[in-house]
N, C-alpha and C positions, 0 to 999 in steps of 0.2 A: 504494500500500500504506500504510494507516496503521501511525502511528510510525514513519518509516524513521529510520533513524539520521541523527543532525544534532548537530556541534556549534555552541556559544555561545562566543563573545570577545565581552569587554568590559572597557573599562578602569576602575579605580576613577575617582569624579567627584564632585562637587559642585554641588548645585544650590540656585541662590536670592541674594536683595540681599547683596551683599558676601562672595562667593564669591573675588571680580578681588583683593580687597585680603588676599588668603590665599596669594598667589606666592609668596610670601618663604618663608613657616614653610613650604611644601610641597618647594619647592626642596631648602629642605637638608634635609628627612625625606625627600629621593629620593639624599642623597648631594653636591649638587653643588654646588662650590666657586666656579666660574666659569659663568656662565651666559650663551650666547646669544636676545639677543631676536632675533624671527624678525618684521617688521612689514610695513606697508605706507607711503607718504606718506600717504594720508590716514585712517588709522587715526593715524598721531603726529600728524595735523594736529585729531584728535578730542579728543587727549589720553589716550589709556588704555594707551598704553606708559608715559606718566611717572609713572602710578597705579604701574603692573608695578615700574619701578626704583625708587620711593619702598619698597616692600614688598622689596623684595631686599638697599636698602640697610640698611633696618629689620633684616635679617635678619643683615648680615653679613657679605652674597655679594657679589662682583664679576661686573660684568654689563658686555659688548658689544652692541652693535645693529649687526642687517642688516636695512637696510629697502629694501632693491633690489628688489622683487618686482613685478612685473609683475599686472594683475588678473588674464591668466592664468599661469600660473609657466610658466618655460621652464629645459630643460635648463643654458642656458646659466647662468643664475642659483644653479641649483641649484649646480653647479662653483662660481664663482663663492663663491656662501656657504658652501662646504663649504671650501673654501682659505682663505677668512677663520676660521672658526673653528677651523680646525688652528692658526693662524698667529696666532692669540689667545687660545690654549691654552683654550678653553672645554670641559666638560667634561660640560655638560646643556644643552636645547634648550630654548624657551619661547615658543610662538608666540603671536601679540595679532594677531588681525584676522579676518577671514572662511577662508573654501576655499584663499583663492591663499596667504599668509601660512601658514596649517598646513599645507599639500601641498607650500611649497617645505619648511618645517621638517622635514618627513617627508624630501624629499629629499636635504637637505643632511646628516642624520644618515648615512642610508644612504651616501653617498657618503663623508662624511669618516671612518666605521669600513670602508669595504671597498679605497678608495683608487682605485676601479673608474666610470666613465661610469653615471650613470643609467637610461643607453638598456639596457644590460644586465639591467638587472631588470624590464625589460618581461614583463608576463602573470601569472599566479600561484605562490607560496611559490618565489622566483625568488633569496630574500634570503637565504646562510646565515649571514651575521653580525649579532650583535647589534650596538643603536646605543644611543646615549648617551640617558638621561632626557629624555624628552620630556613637554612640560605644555602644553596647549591654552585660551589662554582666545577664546573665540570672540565676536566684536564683531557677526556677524549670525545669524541666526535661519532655517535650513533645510540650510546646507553637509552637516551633520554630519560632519568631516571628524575631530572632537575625539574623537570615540567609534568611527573606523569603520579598519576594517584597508586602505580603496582609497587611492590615492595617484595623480593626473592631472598630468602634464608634459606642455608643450606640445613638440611639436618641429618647431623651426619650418623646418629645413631639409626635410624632408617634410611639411610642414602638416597635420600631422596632431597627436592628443592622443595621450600613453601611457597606458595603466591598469596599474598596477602592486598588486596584492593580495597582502597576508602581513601574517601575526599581526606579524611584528618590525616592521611601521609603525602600529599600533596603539598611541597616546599612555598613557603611564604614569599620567597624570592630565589629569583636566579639570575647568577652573574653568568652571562654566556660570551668568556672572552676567545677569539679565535687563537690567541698567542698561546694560548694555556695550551693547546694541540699538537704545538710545535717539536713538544718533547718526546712526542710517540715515537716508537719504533714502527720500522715499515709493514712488520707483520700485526703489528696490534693494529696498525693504521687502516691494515686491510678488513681486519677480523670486526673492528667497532663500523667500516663504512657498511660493510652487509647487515650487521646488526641491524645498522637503520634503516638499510634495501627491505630488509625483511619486517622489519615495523610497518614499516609503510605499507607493502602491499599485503600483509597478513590485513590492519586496518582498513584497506580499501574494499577488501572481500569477506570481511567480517560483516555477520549476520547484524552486527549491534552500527551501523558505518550509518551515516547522514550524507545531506549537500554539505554541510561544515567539517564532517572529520576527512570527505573527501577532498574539502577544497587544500587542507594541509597533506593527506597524503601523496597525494598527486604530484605536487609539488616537491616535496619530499624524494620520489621515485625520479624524476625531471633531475634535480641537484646529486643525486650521487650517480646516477648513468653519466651527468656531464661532469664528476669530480674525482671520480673515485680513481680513476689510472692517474688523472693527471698529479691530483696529489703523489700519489706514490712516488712518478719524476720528478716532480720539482716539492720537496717537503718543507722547505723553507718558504715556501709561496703563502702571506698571507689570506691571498684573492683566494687560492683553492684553499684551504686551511680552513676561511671563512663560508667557502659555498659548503665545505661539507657542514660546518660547522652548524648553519643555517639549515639544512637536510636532517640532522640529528634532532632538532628543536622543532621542522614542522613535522616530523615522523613522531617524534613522541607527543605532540601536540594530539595527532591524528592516536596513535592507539592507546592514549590516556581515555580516551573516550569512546573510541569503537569496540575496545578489547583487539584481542589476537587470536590466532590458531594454533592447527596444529605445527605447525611448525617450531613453536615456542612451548608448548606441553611437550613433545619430543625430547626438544633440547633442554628443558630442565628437568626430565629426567636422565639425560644421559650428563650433564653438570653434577648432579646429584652422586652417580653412582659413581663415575670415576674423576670427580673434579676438573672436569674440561674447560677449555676457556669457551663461556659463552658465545661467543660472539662466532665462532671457530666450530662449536656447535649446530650453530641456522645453516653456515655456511654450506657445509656438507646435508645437511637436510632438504635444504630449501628448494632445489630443481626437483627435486623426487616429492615433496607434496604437492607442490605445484601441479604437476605433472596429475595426481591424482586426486586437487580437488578442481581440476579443469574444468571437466563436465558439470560439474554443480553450479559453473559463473562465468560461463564462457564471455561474453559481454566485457564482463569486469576483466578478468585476465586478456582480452583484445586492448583492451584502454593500457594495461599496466604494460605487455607489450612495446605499445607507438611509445608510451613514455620512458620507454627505452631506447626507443630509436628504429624499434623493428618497423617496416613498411608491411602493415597490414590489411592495407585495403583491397585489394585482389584474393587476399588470402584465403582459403576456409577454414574453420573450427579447427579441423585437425592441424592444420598446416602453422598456424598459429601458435597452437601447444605443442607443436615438433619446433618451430624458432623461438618462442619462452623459452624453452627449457635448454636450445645450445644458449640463449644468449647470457641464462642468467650460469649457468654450466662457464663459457666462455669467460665473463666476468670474474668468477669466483677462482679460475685457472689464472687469468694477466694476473690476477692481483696475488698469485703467489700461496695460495689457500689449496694445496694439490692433495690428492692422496684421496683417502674413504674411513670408515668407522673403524673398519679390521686395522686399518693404520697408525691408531688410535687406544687400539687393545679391546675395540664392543669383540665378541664372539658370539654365535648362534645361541649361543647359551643363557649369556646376557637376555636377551631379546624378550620374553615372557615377560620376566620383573618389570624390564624397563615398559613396556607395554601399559603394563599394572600401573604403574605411574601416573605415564603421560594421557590413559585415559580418565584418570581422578584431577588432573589437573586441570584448573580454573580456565585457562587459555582456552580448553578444549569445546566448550559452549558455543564461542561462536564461529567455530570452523566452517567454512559455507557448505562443506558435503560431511554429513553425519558419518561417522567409522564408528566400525566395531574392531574387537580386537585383533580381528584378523588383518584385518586391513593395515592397521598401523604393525602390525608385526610384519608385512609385506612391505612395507615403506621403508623399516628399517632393513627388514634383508634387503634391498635395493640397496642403499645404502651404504652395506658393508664393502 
């Protein structure tokens, strides 16, 4: 039915060169006196935390560091940094670094206003308390974690990922500065720009998708088909730096509110069971769902297609989902992303659990063609 009802969340943001060196004056226009930084080791080994506390001290504020965080965040952490900032009396959050750095941040608010286990707020609007100021400045280009109401903990006593969704993990602010990207490496560079390929068009062909989350995913798909090699050649290139930068912000814009697929229930159960890097995850999933939620959106996957570049106005259905799937296959190779799951360490064996997983996960709702377990165990042996 056109226009069904849909709303929009989004947090106020900031975008562009010297965004990062605006922590300070923002902090205290959200109120807060003592401020946790949320990091990682190699985001302070980057340097862009001591930009963050040069701006805080500038301001005023008294600031902690928690830089415990794991690449992927784990419950445990979460705890963890949620008892340091009680016990440090901080009173606003400030996360610097990728996905794991803003999702524990997410965490540990939730946790240090409810006083309650993380595992608890597993699934959707799960959270009834408010949490303290949260500000995002994000050091890679596809998470979207700065703008998006999802929130992933690993748990690793079950090897499995949480998805936790609600407007209350939804950052107060985000500094979206392009230079903060500049310190990636060229494979994390590749692994976050899919990230956001795959936000975008999971969003676009998501059951839960609008005129408004499309008009960000689109966009989104448009900016990393024109970004994503050339950053790779030129990584010092603000201009690409920025369009990806800009692609990560309107992809999570778009599946902050449309939700995602299976693409992303896949991959955080296979993050889960053998700590993969996210992003590195979609990658190798992403032409093989594609591929098999074709039929369910043919339409939609022709759109996602052209805004890749593919010419498909002569084309037919099949012909289309035979150049989807080299183009996003082709992409996922230039940028260095090679190999399969077996390459990896999944084995046939793996496959049931992981199944188990990725069909209990939240993602999996709005997939545009309904699977059963077979089906996704067939996605993954592809895959291997």
């Amino acid at each position: 039915m056109p226009f069904e009802l849909r709303k929009f969340v989004a947090p106020e943001f900031l975008f562009g060169v010297g965004a990062l060196d605006l922590a300070g004056q923002y902090a205290r226009h959200l109120g807060a006196r003592n401020v946790l930084i949320v990091t990682d080791a190699g985001v302070a080994a980057a340097g862009w935390p001591d930009r963050v506390m040069h701006s805080l001290d500038h301001a005023g504020l008294r600031w902690s560091t928690y830089d415990r965080v794991s690449p992927n965040p784990r419950q445990e952490e979460v705890a963890e940094g949620a008892e340091f900032c009680r016990s440090a009396g901080c009173d606003a959050l400030l996360a610097v670094g990728g996905g794991s750095p803003m999702d524990c941040a997410k965490g540990i608010g939730v946790v240090a206003s409810s006083g309650r286990p993380i595992a608890e707020f597993e699934g959707v609007d799960k959270i009834p308390e408010s949490m303290p100021p949260l500000l995002c400045i994000p050091t890679t280009a596809g998470t979207g974690a700065d703008v998006s109401q999802f929130t992933i903990i690993g748990n690793r006593e079950e090897r499995r990922k949480m998805a936790i969704v609600s407007k209350a993990v939804v950052p107060d602010l985000a500094l979206v500065d392009p230079l903060c990207t500049t310190t990636m490496d060229a494979y994390l560079t590749a692994c976050t720009a899919v990230d956001a390929l795959t936000h975008a068009i999971e969003a676009f062909v998501s059951t839960g998708s609008s005129p408004i989350t499309d008009l960000h995913a689109e966009e989104a798909i448009r900016l990393v088909g024109r970004h994503i090699l050339a950053v790779l050649l030129h990584p010092a290139d603000l201009e690409e730096r920025g369009g990806m930068a800009l692609a990560s912000l309107q992809a999570g814009l778009a599946f902050s509110n449309a939700s995602l697929g299976a693409v992303h229930a896949m991959a955080h159960a296979l993050g889960g069971l053998l700590d993969l890097p996210h992003g590195e995850c979609n990658a190798l999933l992403l032409e093989h769902v594609v591929d098999f939620n074709f039929p369910a959106a043919p339409e939609r996957y022709r759109r996602v297609a052209a805004n890749l570049g593919v010419s498909v106005d002569k084309l037919s259905d099949g012909e289309v989902r035979r150049a989807l799937r080299e183009r996003l296959c082709g992409l996922r190779k230039q940028a260095g992303i090679e190999g399969s799951l077996s390459g990896r360490g999944v084995s046939r064996d793996d496959i049931p659990g992981l199944t188990r997983n990725a069909i209990r996960d939240i993602c999996m709702v709005t997939n545009p063609r309904v699977a059963c377990q077979r089906d996704i165990e067939v996605i993954y042996e592809s895959a291997l």
